[in-house]
C-alpha positions in Angstrom: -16.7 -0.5 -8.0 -15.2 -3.1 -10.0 -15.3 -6.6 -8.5 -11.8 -7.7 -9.8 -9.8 -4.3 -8.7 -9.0 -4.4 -5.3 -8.1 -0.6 -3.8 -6.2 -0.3 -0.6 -6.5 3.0 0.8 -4.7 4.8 4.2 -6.3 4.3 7.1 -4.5 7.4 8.7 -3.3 10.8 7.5 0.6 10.2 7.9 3.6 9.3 5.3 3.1 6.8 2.8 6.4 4.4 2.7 6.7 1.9 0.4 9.3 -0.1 2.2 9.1 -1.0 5.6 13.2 0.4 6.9 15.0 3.3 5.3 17.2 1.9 2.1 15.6 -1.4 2.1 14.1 -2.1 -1.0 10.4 -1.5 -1.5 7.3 -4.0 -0.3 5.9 -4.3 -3.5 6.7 -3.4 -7.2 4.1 -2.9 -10.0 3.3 -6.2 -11.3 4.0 -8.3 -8.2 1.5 -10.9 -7.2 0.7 -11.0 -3.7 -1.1 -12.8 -1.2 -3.8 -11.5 1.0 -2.1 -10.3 4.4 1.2 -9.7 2.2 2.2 -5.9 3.6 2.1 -3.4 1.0 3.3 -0.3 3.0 3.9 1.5 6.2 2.1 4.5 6.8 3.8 6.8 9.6 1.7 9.4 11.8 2.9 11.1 15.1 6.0 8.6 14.9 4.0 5.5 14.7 4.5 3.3 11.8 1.3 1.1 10.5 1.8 -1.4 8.5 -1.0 -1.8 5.8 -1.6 -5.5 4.4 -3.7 -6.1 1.3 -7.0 -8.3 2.0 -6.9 -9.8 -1.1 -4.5 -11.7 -3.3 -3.8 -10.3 -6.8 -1.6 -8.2 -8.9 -0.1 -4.8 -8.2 -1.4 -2.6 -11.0 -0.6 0.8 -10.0 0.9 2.4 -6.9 -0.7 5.5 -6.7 1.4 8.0 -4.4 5.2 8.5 -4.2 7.4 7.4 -1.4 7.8 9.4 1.2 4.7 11.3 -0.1 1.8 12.8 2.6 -1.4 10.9 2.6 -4.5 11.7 4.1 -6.9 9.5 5.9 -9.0 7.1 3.5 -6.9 7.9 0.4 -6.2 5.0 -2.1 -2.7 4.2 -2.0 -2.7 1.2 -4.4 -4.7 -1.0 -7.1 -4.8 -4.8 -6.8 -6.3 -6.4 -9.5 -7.6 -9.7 -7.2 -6.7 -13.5 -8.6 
């Protein structure tokens, strides 16, 4: 795996969400530079919402899955291109 890319997968099966409240805007936005610990989306399963923090700092390259969209456990979610 590349050193510099950064790929946060899903720790559970559930729903991806990419903001954290229905009709607030989303976490992050392709481009964005975040921190490490910054939260990058909320996973739901069995009515339990996870919030899923990045572990590095970088840039949001590419979001991989669509709001709202299932996920299953381990699945990468997002790229991070670490700064």
């Amino acid at each position: 795996m590349d050193d510099k890319v950064y790929k946060v997968a899903s720790p559970v099966m559930g729903t991806f969400y990419r903001a954290s409240v229905s009709g607030q805007p989303p976490l992050i936005e392709v481009g964005q530079k975040i921190s490490a610990s910054d939260i990058v989306c909320v996973i739901e399963s069995m009515k339990i919402f996870t919030e899923i923090r990045s572990e590095y700092a970088g840039v949001v390259k590419e979001i991989l899955v669509e709001n709202e969209e299932p996920v299953m456990k381990r699945q990468e979610l997002i790229i991070i291109e670490k700064i």
